[in-house]
Each structure stands twice: as structure tokens, then as C-alpha cells.
C-alpha angles and dihedrals in degrees: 000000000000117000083225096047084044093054095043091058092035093056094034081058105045090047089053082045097054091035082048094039094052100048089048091050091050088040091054094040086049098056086037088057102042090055094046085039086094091049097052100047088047097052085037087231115185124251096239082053090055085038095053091038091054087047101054079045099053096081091053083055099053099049094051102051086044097097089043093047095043084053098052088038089057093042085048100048096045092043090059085039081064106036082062092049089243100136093053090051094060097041094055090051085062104270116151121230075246102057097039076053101047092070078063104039092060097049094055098045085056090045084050095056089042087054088053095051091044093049093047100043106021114033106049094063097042090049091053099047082044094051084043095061092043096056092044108029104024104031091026089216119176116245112169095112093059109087105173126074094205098024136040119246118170124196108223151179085268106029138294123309137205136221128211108184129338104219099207095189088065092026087233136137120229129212106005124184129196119218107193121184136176131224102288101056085263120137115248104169150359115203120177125206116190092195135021121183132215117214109182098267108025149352140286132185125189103241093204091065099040118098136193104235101189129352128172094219100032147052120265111247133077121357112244121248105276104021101095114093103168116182113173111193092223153067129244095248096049084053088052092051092055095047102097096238113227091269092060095057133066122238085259093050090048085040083054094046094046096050090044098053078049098057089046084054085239120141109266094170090116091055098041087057093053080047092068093031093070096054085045110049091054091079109038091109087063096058093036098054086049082052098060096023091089091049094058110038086051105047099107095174122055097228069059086071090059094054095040087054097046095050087049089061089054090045110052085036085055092050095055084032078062104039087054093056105039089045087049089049080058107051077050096052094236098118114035104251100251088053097045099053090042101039094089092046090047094049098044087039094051081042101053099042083047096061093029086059102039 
């Protein structure tokens, strides 16, 4: 192929995908701020809050409405290829499908690896300033009690306690660990508790599991029947508001959290599926767009480009309809991490070179 010919399907591309791109991203910040729009009224929170909240988001936006926007801006370029009867043009001059696609396919393998870098570099800091200012300024919670940036760390009517990880899904705290102190400042005792359970209106701790770590008066080992009063300040979903969620870390922060809930013997099968995740969902506009490529370059009819659209839409609601279920196999265990985060790249990769080449 042509470098003109390359460039021309290579710019026509990249200007669907920003004008995509932008209508998805005002689209999402509009809903986002319909349903906060309560919130906001109620707590009387300034416009230039909501402005610089919006502001540290929109990365996070962007690059989540990137695979959807890389796929429409695909469906859109080659459609008005057609229209102008452009593809046919080429392929009758001998081109291949898999050379018409390979323009495509390029972009969006450099728009994959930017997505990675912007999600690992970018977008972590600017979530977390954006979830900071929704906590102080939006919600108006109240934080003084929490004394850590990267862990959680309460101050208590016994002592201070810290938090390991909040698993959301089981609404359960791992790896908690009991400060008590008396009077004086001095340390009386350190209880750990692996796991701590919300239900719904209070806590509960297996007392089987629960050790006593270090006591001035007693034995290290299991704690007695009767001796635990655990009384944790907070809710669950206060908890759950202060647990960094896996858009505000970097690949190296989820790889710490997951070696560290490794080294406690707790489960870490959740974040090590997040871990994988992240490496994963990077590149799902490349195998969207492979995906969809084959539909397009081959609709000859146009009642061909209603039934080509119409096909895309299945098929970018069956990828995230996939992802879903095999992510949520691997929080299970059911599906080891790696293969639950790639299985749905694999499957629509395989798919589309299938189809491309045949």
C-alpha cells in the first residue's frame, strides 16, 4: 500500500476517533454528573469544586471510553470509505482485506501502548486527587481518623487499628490488626484478626482464627473464648470509600498489595486479577477493531451497513459481556488470573485474524 493512501486512512481514523472520543467523554461527565447532582445540591459544593473534580476524572474517562471510541471510529471511517466507493477501488487494484486493514490496525496498536502508559502514569494520580476531592470537598466525610495515604490506619476506642485490604465483593476486611494501648501511650497488646466481616449492621470476627500477637500479661497463641471486643469506628461503606480502588494504583502499587496480602496468608486472588486486568484492558481496541475490521471491509450492499452495524454492537457489548464473566471466574478461582483477564483478548484476537485471513 501507498504511503499516501496509508496516511489518508490513518488521519481519517484518528480525527472519527477524537470527534468519537469527545462526544463519549461529555456524554460520560454528563451522566456522572446527573447522578452526583443530589449530592452536590445537598452538601452546597462550589462550581469550581465540581469543575476541578471533573478535571482530575477526565483521564479516567478517557481512558475508559477509549475501546468503545476506537471501535465506532473504525465502523465510521470504513463506512464513508464505502459510501465513496474507495474500498472497492483498492481492492480491485489488488489490495488484500489485510492490507486495507493493516493502516488500522497500526494506529490502533500505537494508540494500545499510549493507553498503557497513560493508564500507568496519568491516570492513578489524577483518580486519586479526583476521589480526594470527592470524599472532602463533595461527600464532606469526615477523615480525620484515617492517618496513612497508601494504607488504612483508624484511630479507635481501643487503639488504632490497621487495614490491610477491604474486599468490596464480600464486604470484609483483611489483615487486621488491633493496637491497644493504656493509658500511658504504652502498648499493651497487639491482636490480629485475618478476616472481619460486615453484616450489615455490625462485626463479626472468627475467634478461631484471631491471635494474640504480643500481650504484656499473656502468651502469645490463640485468643480464649470471650476475650475479643472488637469494636471497629466505621462502616463498611466508608471503608470501601477509603480503599484505593485498582484505577487509582499503578501496576507496581496492585503488584505490592498483592505480595503483601501473600506474605499475611490472606486470599489475594481478586487483586491478582486486577493485576492482570490492567495489562489486559490496554489493548482491547486493538482486538476490537480486528474484530470489526472483517465486517466492514467486506459489506459489499448497503443494506450490508445495517447489518454490519448491527453485528459491531453485539459484538463490542459481548466483549465487555466476556470480560465480566471470565474476571468474575477468576475472582472465584475458578480460571487461573492471567487467563481470566486475557481470555476475552485471546478469543476476539484469534476471531478477528480468522476472518481477516480467510
Amino acid at each position: 500500500m501507498g504511503s499516501t493512501i496509508f496516511k489518508l486512512l490513518v488521519v481519517e481514523y484518528f480525527a472519527a476517533l477524537f470527534v468519537t472520543l469527545l462526544g463519549a467523554s461529555i456524554l460520560y461527565i454528563v451522566v456522572d454528573l446527573i447522578e452526583r447532582l443530589g449530592v452536590i445540591l445537598q452538601h452546597d459544593v462550589t462550581v469550581s469544586t465540581v469543575g476541578w473534580y471533573f478535571l482530575y476524572k477526565l483521564p479516567l474517562v478517557v481512558h475508559q471510553t477509549i475501546p468503545a471510541a476506537a471501535s465506532i471510529a473504525v465502523v465510521l471511517a470504513l463506512i464513508r470509505h464505502r459510501r465513496h466507493r474507495e474500498i472497492v477501488a483498492l481492492m480491485s487494484a489488488g489490495l488484500s482485506p489485510g492490507r486495507i486493514a493493516q493502516p488500522f490496525l497500526t494506529a490502533t496498536t500505537l494508540l494500545c501502548f499510549g493507553n498503557l502508559l497513560f493508564a500507568e502514569f496519568i491516570v492513578p494520580p489524577s483518580t486519586r486527587a479526583a476521589q480526594e476531592i470527592n470524599l472532602r470537598d463533595i461527600k464532606k466525610r469526615d477523615r480525620k481518623k484515617i492517618i496513612a495515604e497508601r494504607e488504612i490506619w483508624l484511630r479507635g476506642p481501643q487503639g488504632i487499628y490497621h487495614v490491610s485490604y477491604v474486599d468490596r465483593s464480600n464486604q470484609t476486611l483483611l489483615g487486621v490488626t488491633l493496637y491497644e494501648f493504656a493509658s500511658d501511650f504504652s502498648l499493651l497488646r497487639i491482636r490480629y484478626f485475618p478476616e472481619v466481616r460486615w453484616t450489615g449492621t455490625e462485626w463479626t470476627v472468627s475467634r478461631e482464627q484471631s491471635r494474640v500477637l504480643f500481650s504484656r500479661t499473656e502468651g502469645h497463641g490463640a485468643a480464649a473464648e470471650g476475650e475479643i471486643y472488637l469494636k471497629l469506628p466505621t462502616r463498611f461503606e466508608e471503608f470501601a470509600e477509603v480503599q484505593r480502588e485498582p484505577e487509582e494504583l499503578s501496576l507496581a502499587d496492585l503488584w505490592r498489595q498483592y505480595t503483601t496480602l501473600r506474605s499475611l496468608g490472606l486470599p489475594a486472588t481478586r487483586i491478582s486479577v486486577e493485576f492482570y486486568l490492567r495489562t489486559a484492558l490496554p489493548f482491547a481496541p486493538l482486538v476490537l477493531v480486528l474484530a470489526l475490521l472483517p465486517l466492514h471491509i467486506q459489506a459489499r450492499q448497503p443494506t450490508q451497513f445495517a447489518t454490519s452495524v448491527a453485528a459491531s454492537a453485539l459484538i463490542g457489548f459481548g466483549y465487555w459481556l466476556m470480560t465480566g464473566a471470565a474476571s468474575s471466574l477468576g475472582h472465584a478461582g475458578a480460571l487461573p488470573a492471567p487467563v481470566a483477564a486475557w481470555l476475552t483478548n485471546l478469543t476476539y484476537a484469534g476471531a478477528g485474524l480468522a476472518f481477516l485471513i480467510r
